[in-house]
C-alpha positions in Angstrom: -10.4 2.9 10.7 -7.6 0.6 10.2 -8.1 -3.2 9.0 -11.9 -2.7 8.7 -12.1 -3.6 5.2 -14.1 -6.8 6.1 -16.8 -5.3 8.0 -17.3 -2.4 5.7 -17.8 -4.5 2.8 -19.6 -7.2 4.3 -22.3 -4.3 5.4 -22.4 -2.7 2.4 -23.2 -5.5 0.1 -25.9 -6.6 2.8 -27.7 -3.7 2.3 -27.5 -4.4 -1.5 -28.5 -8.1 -0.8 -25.5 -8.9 -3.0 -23.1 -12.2 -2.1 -19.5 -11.5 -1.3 -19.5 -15.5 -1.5 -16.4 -15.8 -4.0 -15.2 -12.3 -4.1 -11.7 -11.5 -2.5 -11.7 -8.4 -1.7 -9.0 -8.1 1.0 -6.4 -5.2 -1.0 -6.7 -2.2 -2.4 -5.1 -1.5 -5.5 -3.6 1.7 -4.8 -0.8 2.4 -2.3 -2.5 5.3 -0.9 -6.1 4.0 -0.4 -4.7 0.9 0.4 -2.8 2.1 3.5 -5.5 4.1 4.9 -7.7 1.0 5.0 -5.2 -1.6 6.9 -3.5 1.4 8.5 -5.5 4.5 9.0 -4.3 7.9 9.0 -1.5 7.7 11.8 -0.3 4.8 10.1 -0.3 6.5 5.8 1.1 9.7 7.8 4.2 7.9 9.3 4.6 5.6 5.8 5.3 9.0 3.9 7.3 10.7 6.4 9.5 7.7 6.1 9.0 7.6 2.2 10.4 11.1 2.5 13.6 10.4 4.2 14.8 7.2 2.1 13.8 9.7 -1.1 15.8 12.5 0.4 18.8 9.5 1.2 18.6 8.2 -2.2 18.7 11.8 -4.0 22.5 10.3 -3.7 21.8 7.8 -5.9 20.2 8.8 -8.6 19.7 5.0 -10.0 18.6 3.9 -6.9 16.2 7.1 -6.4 14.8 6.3 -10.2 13.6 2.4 -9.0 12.0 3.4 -5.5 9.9 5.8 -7.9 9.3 3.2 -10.4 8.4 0.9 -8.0 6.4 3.6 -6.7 4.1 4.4 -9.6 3.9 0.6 -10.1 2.6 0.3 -6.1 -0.4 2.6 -7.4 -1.8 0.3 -10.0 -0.8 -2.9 -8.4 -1.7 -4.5 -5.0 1.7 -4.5 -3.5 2.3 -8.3 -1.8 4.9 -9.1 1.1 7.3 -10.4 -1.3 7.3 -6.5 -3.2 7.6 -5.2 0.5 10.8 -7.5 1.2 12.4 -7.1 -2.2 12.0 -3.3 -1.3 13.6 -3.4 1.8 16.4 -6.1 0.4 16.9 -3.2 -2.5 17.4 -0.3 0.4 19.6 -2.4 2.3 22.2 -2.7 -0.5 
């Protein structure tokens, strides 16, 4: 379920007798997987719906349209912080 990263993990690697002492572990790097872990499924369902709308809105703009998809593809590859989250929303805004 949602935010359960932390307990997951820390049984898992009991069970291994392996030491999470030193590891962060707390994102995922892939959009997807990474919003069904701190969000669940309600929460990855209502992300794409609203994905879907500002891609629909941006079809517009086809500049605009071409760096949410960039941005996009980069979000599966890289851990996405608050600051790519803000910039995002900055970058909609305008």
């Amino acid at each position: 379920g949602p935010e359960t990263t932390d307990l997951v993990y820390t049984k898992i690697f009991k069970e291994v007798n392996f030491s999470l002492s030193g590891l962060v572990y707390d994102r995922s790097h892939n959009l997807v997987l990474d919003l069904l872990l701190w969000s669940g499924v309600v929460g990855t369902l209502s992300f794409f719906i609203w994905l879907t709308s500002v891609l629909i809105r941006l079809g517009k703009n086809p500049w605009k349209l071409l760096a949410v998809l960039t941005w996009l593809a980069f979000s599966f590859y890289h851990p996405l912080s608050v600051v790519h989250w803000v910039l995002l929303m900055i970058f909609l805004s305008v």
